[in-house]
C-alpha positions as CSV (number, residue, x, y, z in Angstrom):
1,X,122.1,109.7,82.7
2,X,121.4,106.2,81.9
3,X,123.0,105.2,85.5
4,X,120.7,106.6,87.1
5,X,117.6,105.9,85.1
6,X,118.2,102.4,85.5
7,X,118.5,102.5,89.2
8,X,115.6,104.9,89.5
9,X,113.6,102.1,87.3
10,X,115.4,99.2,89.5
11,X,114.1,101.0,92.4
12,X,110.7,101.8,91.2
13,X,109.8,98.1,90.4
14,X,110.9,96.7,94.1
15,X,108.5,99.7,95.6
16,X,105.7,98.7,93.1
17,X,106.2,95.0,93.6
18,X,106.2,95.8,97.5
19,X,103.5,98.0,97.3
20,X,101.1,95.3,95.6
21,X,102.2,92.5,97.6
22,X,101.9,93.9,101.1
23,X,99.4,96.7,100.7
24,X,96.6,96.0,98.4
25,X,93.5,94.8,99.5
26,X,91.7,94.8,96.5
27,X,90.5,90.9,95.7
28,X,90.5,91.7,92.1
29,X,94.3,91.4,92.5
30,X,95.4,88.1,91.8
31,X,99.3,86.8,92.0
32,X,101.3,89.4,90.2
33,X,104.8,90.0,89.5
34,X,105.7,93.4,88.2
35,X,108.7,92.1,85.0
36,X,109.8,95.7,83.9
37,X,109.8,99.0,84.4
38,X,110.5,101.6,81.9
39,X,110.6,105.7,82.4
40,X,110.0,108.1,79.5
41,X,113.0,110.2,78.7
42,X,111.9,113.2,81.8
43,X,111.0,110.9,84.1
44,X,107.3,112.0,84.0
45,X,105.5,109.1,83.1
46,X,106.2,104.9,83.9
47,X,104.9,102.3,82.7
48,X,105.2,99.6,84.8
49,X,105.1,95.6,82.6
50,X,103.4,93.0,85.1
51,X,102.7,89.1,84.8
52,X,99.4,88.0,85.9
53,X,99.2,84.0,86.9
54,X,95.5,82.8,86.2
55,X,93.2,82.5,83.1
56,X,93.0,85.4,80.8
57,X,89.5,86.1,82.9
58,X,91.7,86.5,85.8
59,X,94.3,88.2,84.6
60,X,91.7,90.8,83.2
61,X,90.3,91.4,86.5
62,X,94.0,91.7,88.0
63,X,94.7,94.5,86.1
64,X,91.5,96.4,86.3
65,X,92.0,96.3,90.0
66,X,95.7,97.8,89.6
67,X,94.7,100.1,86.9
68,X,91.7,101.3,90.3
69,X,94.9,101.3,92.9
70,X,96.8,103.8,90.1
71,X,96.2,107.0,92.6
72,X,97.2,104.8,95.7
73,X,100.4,103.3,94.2
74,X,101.4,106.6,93.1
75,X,101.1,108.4,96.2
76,X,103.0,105.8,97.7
77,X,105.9,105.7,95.2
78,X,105.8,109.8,95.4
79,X,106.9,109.4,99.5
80,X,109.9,106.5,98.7
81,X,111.7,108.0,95.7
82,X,112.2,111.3,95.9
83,X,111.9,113.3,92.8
84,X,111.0,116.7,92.1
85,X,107.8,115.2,90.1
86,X,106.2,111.5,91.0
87,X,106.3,109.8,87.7
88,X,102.6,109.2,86.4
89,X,102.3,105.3,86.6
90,X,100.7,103.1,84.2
91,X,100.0,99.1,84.3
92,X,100.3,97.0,81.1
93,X,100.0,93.0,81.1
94,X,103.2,91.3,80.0
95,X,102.8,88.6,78.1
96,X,106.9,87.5,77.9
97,X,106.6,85.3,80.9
98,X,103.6,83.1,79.6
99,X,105.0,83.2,76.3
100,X,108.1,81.9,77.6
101,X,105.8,79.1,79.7
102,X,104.1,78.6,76.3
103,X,107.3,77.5,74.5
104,X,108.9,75.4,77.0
105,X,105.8,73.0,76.8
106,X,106.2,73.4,73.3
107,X,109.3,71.8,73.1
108,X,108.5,69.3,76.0
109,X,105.7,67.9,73.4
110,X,108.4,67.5,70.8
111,X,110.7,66.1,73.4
112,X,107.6,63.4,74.6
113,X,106.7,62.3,70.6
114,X,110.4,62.0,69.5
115,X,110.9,60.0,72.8
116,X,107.7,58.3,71.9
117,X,109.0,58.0,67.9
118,X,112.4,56.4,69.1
119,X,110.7,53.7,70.8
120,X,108.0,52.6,67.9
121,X,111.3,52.5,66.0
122,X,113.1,50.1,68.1
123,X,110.8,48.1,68.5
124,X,110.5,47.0,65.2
């Protein structure tokens, strides 16, 4: 069962991802990369994790417009993956990716003032 959730999830996010790349036309939607996908336990419901690139202003209005194309994407998905029952789709903003943007700077600055430490202390 987990087989084929995972391929059913695999296959949900490169129809979603599709789907908002080539077919929305809503300018709300900014750059968007859908991260994760995860079906409930009877496949009736997904929620679908997406990154937003912008300011937090822009990422707001990126997911209200996905949140508007719910119906549209879901009609959609219901003609490529054929299940007895389209799953209901829901959009959340995943934070992982910027978190993981926030840390690599983070320890870029450490790197830049311990490079910068090294060279007060050689020079003395």
């Amino acid at each position: 069962m987990a087989y084929r959730k995972d391929k059913l999830e695999e296959l949900i996010r490169r129809i979603v991802s599709e789907i908002i790349i080539s077919e929305l036309k809503d300018p709300r939607v900014g750059f968007i990369t859908v991260t994760k996908v995860e079906l409930n336990r009877d496949f009736s419901e997904v929620e679908v994790g997406v990154s937003v690139l912008g300011t937090p202003k822009e990422m707001r209005k990126s997911i209200e417009g996905l949140r508007s194309a719910t119906g549209y994407i879901q009609h959609r998905l219901g003609k490529e993956v054929h299940l007895r029952h389209v799953p209901h789709v829901t959009f959340s903003l995943d934070g992982s990716v910027a978190e993981g943007v926030r840390m690599v700077e983070l320890i870029n600055s450490l790197e830049t003032s311990k490079d910068n430490s090294d060279d007060e202390d050689s020079e003395e």
